[in-house]
C-alpha positions in Angstrom: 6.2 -3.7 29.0 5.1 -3.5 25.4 3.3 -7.1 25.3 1.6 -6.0 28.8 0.0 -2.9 26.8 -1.3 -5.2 24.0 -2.2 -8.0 26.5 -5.0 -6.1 27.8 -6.7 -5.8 24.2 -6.7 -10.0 23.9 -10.1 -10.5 24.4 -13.3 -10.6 22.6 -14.7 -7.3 22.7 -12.0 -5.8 21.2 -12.5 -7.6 18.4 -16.1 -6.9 17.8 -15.9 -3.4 18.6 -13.2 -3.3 15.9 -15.0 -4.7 13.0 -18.3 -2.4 14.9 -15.4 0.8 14.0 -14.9 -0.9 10.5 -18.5 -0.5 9.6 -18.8 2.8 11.1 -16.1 4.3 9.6 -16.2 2.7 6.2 -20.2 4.0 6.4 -19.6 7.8 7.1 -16.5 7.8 4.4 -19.3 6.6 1.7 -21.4 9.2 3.1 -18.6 12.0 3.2 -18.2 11.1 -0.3 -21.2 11.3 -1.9 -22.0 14.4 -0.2 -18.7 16.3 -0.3 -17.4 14.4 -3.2 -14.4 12.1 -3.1 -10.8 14.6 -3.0 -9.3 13.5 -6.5 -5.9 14.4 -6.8 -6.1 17.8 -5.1 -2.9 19.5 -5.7 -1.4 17.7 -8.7 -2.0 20.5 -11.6 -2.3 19.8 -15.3 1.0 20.4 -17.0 3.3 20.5 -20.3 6.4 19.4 -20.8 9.5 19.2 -22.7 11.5 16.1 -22.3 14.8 16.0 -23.5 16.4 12.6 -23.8 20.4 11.9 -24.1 23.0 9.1 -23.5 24.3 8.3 -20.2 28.2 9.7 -20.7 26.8 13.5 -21.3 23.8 13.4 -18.4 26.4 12.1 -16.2 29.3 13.9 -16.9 27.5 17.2 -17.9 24.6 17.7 -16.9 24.7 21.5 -15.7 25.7 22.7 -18.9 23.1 20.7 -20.7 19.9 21.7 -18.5 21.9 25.5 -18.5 21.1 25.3 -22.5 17.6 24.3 -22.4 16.9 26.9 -19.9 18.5 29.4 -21.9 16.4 28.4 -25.0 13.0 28.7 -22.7 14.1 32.4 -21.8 14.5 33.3 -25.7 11.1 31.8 -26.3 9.7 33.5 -23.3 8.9 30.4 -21.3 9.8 29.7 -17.7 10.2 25.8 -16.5 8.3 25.1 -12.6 10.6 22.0 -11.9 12.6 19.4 -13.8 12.2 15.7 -13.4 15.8 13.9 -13.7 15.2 10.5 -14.8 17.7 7.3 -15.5 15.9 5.3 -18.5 16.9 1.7 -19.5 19.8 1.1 -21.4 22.0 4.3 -22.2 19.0 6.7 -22.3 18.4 9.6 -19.8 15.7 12.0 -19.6 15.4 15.2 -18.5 11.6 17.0 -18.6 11.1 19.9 -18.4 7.4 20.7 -16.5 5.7 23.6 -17.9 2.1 25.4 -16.0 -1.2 24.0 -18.2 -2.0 27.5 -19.7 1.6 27.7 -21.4 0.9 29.2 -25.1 0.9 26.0 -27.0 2.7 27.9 -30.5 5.5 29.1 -27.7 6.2 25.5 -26.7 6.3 23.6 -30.1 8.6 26.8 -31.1 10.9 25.9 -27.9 11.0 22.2 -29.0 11.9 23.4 -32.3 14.6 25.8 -30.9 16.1 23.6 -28.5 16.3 20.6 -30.9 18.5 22.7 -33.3 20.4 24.3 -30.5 21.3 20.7 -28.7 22.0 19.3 -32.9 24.8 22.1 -33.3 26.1 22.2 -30.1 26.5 17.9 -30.2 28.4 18.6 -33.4 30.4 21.7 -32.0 33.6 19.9 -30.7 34.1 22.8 -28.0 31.3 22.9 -26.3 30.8 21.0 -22.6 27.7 18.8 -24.7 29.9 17.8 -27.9 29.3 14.7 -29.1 26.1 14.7 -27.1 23.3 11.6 -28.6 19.6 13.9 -27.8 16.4 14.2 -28.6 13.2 16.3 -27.7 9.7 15.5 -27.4 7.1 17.4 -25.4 3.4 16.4 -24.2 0.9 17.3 -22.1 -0.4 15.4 -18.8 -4.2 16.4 -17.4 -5.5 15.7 -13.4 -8.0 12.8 -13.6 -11.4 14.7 -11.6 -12.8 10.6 -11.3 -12.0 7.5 -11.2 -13.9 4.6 -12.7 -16.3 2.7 -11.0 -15.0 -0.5 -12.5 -11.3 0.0 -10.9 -13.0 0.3 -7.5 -15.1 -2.9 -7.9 -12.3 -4.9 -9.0 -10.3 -3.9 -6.4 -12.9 -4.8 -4.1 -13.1 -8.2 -5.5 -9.1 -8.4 -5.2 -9.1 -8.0 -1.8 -12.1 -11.0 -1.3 -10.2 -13.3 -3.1 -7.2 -12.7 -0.9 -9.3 -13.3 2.1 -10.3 -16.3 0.5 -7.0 -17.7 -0.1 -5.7 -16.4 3.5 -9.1 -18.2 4.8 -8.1 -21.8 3.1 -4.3 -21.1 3.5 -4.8 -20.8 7.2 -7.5 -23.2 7.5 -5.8 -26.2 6.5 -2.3 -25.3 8.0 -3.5 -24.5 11.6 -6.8 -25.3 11.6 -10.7 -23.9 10.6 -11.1 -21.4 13.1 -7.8 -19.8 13.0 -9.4 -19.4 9.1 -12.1 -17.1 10.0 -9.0 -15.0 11.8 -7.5 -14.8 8.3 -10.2 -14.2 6.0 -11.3 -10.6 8.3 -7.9 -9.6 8.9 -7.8 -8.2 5.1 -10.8 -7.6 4.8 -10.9 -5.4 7.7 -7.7 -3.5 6.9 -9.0 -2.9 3.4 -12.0 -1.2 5.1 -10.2 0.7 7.5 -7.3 2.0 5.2 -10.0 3.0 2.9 -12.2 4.6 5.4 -9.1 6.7 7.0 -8.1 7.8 3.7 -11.4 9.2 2.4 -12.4 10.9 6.0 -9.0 12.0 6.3 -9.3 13.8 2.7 -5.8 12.2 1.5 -5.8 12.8 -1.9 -7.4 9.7 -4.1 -5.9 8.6 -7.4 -5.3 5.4 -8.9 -2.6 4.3 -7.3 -4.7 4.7 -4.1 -5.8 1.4 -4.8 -2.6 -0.3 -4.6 -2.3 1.1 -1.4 -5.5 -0.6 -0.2 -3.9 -4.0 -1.7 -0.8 -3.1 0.6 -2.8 -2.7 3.6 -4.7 -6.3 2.9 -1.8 -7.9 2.6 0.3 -7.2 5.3 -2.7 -7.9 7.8 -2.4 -11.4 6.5 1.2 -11.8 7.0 1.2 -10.1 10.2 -1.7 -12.2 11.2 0.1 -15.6 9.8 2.9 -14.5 12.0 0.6 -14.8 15.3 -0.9 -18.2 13.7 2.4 -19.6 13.6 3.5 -18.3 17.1 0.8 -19.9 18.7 0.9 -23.1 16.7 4.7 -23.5 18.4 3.7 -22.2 21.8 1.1 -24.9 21.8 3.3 -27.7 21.9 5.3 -26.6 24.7 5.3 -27.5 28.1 4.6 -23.9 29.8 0.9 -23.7 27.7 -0.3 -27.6 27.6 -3.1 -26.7 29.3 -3.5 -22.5 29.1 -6.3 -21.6 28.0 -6.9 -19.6 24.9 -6.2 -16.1 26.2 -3.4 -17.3 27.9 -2.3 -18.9 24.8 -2.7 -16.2 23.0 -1.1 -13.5 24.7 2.3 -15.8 25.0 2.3 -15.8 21.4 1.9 -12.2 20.2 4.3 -11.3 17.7 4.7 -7.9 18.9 8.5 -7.3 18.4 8.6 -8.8 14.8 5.1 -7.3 13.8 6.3 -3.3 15.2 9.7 -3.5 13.5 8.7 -4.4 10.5 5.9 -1.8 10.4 8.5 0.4 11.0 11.1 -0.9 8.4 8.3 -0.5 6.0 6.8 3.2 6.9 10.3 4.2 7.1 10.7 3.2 3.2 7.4 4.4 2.2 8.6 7.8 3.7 11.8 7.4 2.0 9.9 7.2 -1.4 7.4 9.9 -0.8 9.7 12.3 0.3 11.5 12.3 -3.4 8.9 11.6 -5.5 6.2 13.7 -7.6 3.2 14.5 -6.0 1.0 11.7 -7.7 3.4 9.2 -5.7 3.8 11.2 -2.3 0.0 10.9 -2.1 0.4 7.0 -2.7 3.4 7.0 -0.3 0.6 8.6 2.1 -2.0 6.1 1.6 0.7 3.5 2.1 1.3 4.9 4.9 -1.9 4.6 6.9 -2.3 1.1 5.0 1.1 -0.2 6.9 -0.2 1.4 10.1 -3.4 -0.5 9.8 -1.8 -3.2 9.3 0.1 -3.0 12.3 -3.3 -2.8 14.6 -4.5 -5.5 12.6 -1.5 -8.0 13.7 -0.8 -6.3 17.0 -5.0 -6.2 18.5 -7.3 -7.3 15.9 -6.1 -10.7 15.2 -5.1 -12.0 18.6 -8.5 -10.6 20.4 -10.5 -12.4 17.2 -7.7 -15.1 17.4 -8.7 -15.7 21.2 -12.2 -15.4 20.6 -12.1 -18.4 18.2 -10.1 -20.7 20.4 -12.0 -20.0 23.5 -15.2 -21.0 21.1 -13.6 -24.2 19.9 -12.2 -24.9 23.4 -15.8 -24.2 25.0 -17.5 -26.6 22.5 -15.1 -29.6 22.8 -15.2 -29.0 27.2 -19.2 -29.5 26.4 -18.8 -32.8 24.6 -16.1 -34.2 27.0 -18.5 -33.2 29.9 -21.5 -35.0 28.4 -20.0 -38.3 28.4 -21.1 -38.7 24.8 -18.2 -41.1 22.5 -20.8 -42.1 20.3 -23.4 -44.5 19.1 -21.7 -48.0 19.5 -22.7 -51.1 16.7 -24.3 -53.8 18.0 -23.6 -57.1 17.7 -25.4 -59.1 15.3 -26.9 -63.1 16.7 -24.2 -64.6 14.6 -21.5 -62.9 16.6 
């Protein structure tokens, strides 16, 4: 049932129109942008923070009583924490940050970090106390929204998903064969467009790790599209298509079962991630997102319409040359032969 709904998208227009809606799209984002501006970050807020950082035996084994301390310090200093971060470090180290609004008086802060450091010392040396023995130290900083992102991140991240294409182009190319290339080197390219364009219309947030996200998008197109490649390779050599034609070919070969599961596998981790992670990496998690979904149309209707388009071409132009008789130019013989 499922391959009989994507059968009916194997065929060329599909595959213009899609790279027609590429353009489109990726045209009114760059428009939406410049006139509305691009949505940087909207929602994460500038903040402060007091980390406090301790070995492994007291965060694990005490861990109320030692973020019931800190919080206790904050209300003497007549500070109020937002939300902790609870954090396992490498080696013995764990963290615990405190996150603080932007406009927190600065003098009240360094005067918690000064309270809390002593408070944590005597109570580490107090053998009584639910933290004795405790290994901690405090440090506090300050993180600020970006409001842009530099040009030069967005050009080289343009120019990392052309050299992909390029590699998927000679990858493909020389282990099926040139016009399966041509499949390869869009399928990236038009994933990259696509993720990008939904993301900007769509006003997901954009930071930095948006860009990764685009990277994601790229490459799954190319293994979801190497995926078809190698289905139809095999199917080739059988007996039931020896002589199908290329959209015949192409929709016994679609890879829809392998290419939908593992879409969903990997939405369902990107969800997974976004739903218990800071705001900075839920919007990432939502880029993702779209870029795994893109993907998925990629592998499931762009490639095999383009993918059929190129082998009815190549078919069509080696038809001509059988019709025309034509075996080439043979040598004549020379008088001493």
């Amino acid at each position: 049932m499922t391959n009989k709904i994507f059968n009916k998208t194997v065929n060329k227009k599909v595959s213009v129109l899609t790279l027609a809606v590429a353009v489109v799209l990726l045209a009114a984002a760059i428009i939406v942008s410049v006139l509305c501006g691009v949505n940087y970050g909207a929602g994460i807020e500038d903040s402060k923070t007091v980390t406090v950082t301790v070995n492994s035996f007291v965060y694990n084994n005490e861990r109320e009583a030692l973020e019931e301390v800190c919080e206790n310090v904050f209300e003497e200093q007549g500070i109020s924490a937002k939300y902790v971060y609870r954090a396992e470090m490498s080696g013995d180290n764990r963290e615990l940050a405190f996150v603080f609004d932007a406009d927190t008086d600065d003098a009240k802060l360094a005067a918690a970090k000064t309270a809390l450091k002593t408070k944590l010392d005597a109570e580490a040396a107090d053998e009584e106390s639910a933290i004795s023995g405790a290994i901690v130290d405090v440090t506090t900083s300050s993180e600020a929204v970006q409001n842009a992102i530099a040009s030069s991140r967005l050009w080289r991240s343009a120019i990392a998903v052309g050299v992909f294409a390029v590699l998927a182009f000679i990858y493909v190319a020389i282990r099926y064969r040139l016009s399966m290339g041509f499949v390869a080197l869009s399928a990236p390219i038009v994933a990259a467009a696509l993720t990008t364009s939904i993301v900007l219309l769509t006003r997901i947030p954009v930071t930095n790790a948006t860009f990764y996200a685009v990277l994601i998008a790229a490459i799954v197109a190319v293994a979801f599209t190497v995926m078809l490649m190698n289905k139809i390779r095999e199917n080739a050599k059988t007996e039931a298509f020896e002589n199908a034609d290329a959209e015949t070919l192409v929709k016994g070969s679609l890879a829809t079962k392998w290419i939908g599961w593992t879409a969903i596998v990997l939405g369902a981790a990107i969800v997974l991630v976004g739903a218990v992670a800071t705001a900075a990496v839920r919007y990432f998690a939502i880029a993702s997102l779209v870029g795994v979904i893109v993907a998925a149309f990629v592998g499931l209707i762009f490639a095999p319409a383009s993918a059929c388009a190129a082998k009815a071409y190549v078919d069509k132009k080696a038809a001509n040359k059988t019709a025309s008789g034509y075996v080439g130019a043979k040598k004549e013989k020379s008088d001493e032969e």
